[in-house]
N, C-alpha and C positions, 0 to 999 in steps of 0.2 A: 300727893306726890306725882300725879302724872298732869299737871296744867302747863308744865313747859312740855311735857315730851311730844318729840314726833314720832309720827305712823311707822316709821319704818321699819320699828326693832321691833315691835308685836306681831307686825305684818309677814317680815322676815320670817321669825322664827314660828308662826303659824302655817307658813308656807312650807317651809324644811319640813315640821311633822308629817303635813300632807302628805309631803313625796314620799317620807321614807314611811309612813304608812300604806301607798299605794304601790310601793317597792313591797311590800310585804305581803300583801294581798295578791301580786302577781307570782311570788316566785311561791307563796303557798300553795295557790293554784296549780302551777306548772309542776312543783313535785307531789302535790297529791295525785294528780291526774297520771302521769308517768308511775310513780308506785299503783296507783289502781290496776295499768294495764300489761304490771310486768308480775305484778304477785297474785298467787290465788286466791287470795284472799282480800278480794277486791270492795266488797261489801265495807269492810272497816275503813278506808281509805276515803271512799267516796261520803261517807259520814262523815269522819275527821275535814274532808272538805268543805262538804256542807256548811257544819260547825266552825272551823275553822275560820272560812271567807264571811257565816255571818257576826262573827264575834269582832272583826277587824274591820267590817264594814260598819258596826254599832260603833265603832272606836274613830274611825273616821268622821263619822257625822260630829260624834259627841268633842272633838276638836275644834270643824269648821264651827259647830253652835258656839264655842267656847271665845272663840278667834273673832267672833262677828261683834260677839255681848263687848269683848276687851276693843274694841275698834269706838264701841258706838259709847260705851262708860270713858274714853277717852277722850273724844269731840264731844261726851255732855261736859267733862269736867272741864274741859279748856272752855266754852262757851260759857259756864256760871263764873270762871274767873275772868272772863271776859265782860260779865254782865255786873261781877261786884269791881270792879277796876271804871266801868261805867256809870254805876249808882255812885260810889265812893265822889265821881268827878262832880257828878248831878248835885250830890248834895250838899259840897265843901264846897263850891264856887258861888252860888247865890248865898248861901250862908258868908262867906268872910267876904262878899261883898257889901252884905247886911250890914254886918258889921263895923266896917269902915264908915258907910254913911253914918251909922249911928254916933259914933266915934269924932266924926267930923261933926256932926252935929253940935255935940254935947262939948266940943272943946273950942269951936270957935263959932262966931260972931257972922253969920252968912246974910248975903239980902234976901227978900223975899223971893225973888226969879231964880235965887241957886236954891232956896227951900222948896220950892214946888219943882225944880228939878231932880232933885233926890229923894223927895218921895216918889214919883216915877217911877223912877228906876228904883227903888226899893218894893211898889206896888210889883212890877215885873218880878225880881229875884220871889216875890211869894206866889205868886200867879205859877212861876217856873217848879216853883215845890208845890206846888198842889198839883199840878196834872201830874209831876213824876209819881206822889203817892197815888193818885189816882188808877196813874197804870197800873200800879203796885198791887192793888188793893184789886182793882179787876181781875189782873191775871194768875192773882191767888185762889180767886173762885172761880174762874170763866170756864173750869172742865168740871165743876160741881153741878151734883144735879139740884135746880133750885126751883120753887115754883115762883111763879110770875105770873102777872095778867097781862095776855097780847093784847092790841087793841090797832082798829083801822088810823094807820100811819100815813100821812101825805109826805111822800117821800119827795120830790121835790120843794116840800116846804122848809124838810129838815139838811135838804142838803144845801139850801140859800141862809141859813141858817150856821150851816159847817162851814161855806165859804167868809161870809162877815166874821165868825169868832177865828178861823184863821185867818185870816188879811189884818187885822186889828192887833192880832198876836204877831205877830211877823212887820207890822207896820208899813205895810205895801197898799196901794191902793186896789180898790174891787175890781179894776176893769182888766186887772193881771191873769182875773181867774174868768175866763168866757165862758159860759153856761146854755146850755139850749137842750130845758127839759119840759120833757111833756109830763103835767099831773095824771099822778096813779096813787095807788093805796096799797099798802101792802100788811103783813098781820105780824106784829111786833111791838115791842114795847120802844118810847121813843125814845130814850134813854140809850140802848142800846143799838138803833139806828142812827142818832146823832153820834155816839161813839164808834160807828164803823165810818162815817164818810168824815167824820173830823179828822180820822188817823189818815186816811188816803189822801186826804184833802193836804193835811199838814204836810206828811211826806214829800208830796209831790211839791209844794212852794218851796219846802227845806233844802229838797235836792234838785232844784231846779237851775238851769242857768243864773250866770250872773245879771244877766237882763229874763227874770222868769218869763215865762208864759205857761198856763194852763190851761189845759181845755176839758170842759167837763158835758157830757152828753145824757140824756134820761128819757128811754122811749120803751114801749112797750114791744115785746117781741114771742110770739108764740104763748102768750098767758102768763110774760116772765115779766118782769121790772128792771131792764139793762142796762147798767148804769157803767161808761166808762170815763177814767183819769187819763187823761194824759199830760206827761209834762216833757220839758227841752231839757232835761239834766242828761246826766252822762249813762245814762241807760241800767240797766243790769243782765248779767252775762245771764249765755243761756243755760249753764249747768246747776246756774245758782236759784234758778226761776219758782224751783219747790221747797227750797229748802229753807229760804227766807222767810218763808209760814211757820218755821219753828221759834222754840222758846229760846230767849236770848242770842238769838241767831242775829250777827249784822255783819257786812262786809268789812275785810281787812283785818288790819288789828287797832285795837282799842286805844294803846294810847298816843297813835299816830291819827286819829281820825279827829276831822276837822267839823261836823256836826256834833251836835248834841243830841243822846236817847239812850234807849235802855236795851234796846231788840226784843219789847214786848209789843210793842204798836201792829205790825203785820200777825202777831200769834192771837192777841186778843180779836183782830179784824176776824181771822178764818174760822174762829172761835162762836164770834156771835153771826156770823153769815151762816155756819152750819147751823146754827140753833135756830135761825129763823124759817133752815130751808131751803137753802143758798147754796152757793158756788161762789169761788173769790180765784181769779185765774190771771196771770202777767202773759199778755197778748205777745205773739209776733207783730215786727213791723208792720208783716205783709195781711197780717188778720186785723191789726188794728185798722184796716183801710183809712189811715190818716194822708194826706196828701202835705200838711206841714214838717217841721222840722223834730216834730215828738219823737223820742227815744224811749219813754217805759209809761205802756197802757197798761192801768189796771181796768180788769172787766169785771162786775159785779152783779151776778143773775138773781134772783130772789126771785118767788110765787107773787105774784099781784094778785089782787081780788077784785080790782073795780078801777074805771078808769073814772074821773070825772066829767060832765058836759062841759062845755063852752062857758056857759051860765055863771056855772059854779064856780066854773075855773075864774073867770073877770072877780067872781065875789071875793076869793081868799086871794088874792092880789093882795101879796104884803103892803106893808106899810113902812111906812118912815123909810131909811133906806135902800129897801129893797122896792119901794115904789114906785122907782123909773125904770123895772124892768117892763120889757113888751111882751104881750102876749099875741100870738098869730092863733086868733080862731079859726084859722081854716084848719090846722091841725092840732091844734091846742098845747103849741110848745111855748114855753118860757122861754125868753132872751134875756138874758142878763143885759143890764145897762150899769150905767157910773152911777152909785146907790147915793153918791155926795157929790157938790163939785168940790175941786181943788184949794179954794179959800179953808172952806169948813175943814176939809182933811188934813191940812196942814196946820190950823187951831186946835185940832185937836190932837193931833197925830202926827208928833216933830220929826222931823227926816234923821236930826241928829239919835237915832237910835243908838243906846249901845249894842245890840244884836247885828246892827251893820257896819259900826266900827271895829271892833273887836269878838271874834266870835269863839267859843269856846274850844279849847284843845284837847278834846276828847279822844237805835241804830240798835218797829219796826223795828 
């Protein structure tokens, strides 16, 4: 019953008790103290005081406690009607687009170029229900205690890694997302590091300008592995900057919003960053010492355990797409370069996206 209400009338009327419990508490005071110093019998008064101010001062508290629970079982519940008005969209949109293809299929007579067009985009519509259960399914366990084998992670491997399956997923080209990371190691499972720098990674192409740019950074600092996102999208206010780490948390309202999510993507990130040992923090302008036109730095600290040599580093030099990045051995940063040229990416990877014609009417 309370997903439409506003704050105001619990807030209200937790406030009114306040006062007129701290009206009570004063004027108890003021006549106990005056009977104490006008009766002989001064002992009983200043007891009844005693007693008195701590019995109303428990009553107090046991209010504000009361007032805070009803504030915060309010904004959980608007948030989960928030988050089932966003799965509901997730899952009814690629579904009745299924559908239709299917439907088209099966009732008429297509050429071969509109058949391999619509499996396409039917591969997409499954692709689009698999990461959402995925979220699903992580953020169901991501505050369980679970065991697991860590293991020595090249985090710059996994995050050239998060950039190719987002740019592929979004169907932009790699040179949108600039990279200059230095190889480190870090102690975690990779599954769980690919799933933190794929959500930042996504976010940040999702809510990016209509001409994106990203910029992504990976250098060692104090024994740490600091990795920051930047992108040119419309920023995020500074009141909102902690609270976006919660569960079903996304900006605005739901069914006015023009991306697609769930607002489990940033709870699952700070989720598995603490489990690794982490920190997951949304920079000021002036911290993210960016000199471009970036509006929201995410910054990403983890424990590192080993940097790699030079050596090593030229050895695990990807492959195949990722093998016209540059390496500078004078300090062992990765440079992202164009992992394809333009022909192949356009073969493979049609402009005519439906994600860029039509985007969902729906959120990390």
């Amino acid at each position: 019953m309370f997903e439409r209400w506003s704050l105001k009338f619990p807030i209200t009327i937790g406030v009114t008790m306040i006062i007129l419990i701290i009206a009570l508490i004063v004027g108890w005071v003021i006549l106990a103290t005056v009977s104490a110093l006008q009766s002989p019998q001064s002992g009983f008064y200043w007891a009844a005081l005693s007693i008195g101010t701590s019995f109303l001062a428990i009553v107090l508290t046991g209010v504000v406690f009361y007032m805070t629970l009803s504030v915060k079982a309010i904004n959980l519940t608007r948030r989960q009607s928030n988050f089932i008005d966003s799965v509901t969209h997730e899952l009814k949109s690629p579904i009745a687009s299924l559908k239709l293809y299917l439907q088209t299929l099966e009732m008429r007579d297509v050429s071969e170029k509109e058949r391999k067009t619509f499996q396409r985009f039917m591969m997409d519509d499954v692709e689009r229900l698999d990461n959402l259960i995925s979220h699903l399914l992580e953020a169901g366990y991501a505050d369980k205690v679970r065991s697991y084998d860590v293991e020595a992670v090249d985090l710059a491997e996994i995050i050239q890694q998060a950039i190719r399956s987002v740019t592929l997923r979004y169907r932009v080209d790699q040179s949108v997302v600039q990279s200059e990371l230095q190889p480190c190691l870090i102690n975690t499972t990779r599954v769980d590091a690919l799933m933190i720098f794929r959500n930042l990674i996504d976010n940040a192409v999702k809510y990016a300008d209509q001409d994106p740019a990203v910029h992504i950074s990976l250098k060692l600092e104090d024994n740490f592995a600091v990795c920051r996102i930047s992108d040119n999208g419309p920023g995020i206010p500074m009141a909102l900057r902690r609270k976006i780490f919660g569960r079903f948390v996304r900006l605005g309202r739901e069914l006015r919003r023009e991306k697609p999510g769930t607002g489990l993507g940033l709870y699952i990130v700070r989720t598995l960053v603490r489990r690794a040992g982490g920190k997951v923090v949304v920079l000021d302008d002036a911290a993210s010492n960016d000199t471009t036109k970036m509006q929201t730095t995410f910054e990403v600290r983890l424990p590192a355990i080993s940097v790699r040599a030079d050596s090593a580093a030229v050895e695990a030099e990807p492959s195949g797409p990722a093998a016209d990045s540059k390496i500078d051995k004078q300090n062992g940063t990765v440079i992202n370069g164009p992992p394809v040229d333009g022909a192949n990416l356009n073969e493979t990877i049609p402009n005519d996206s439906r994600e860029n014609d039509t985007q969902p009417d729906v959120v990390s």
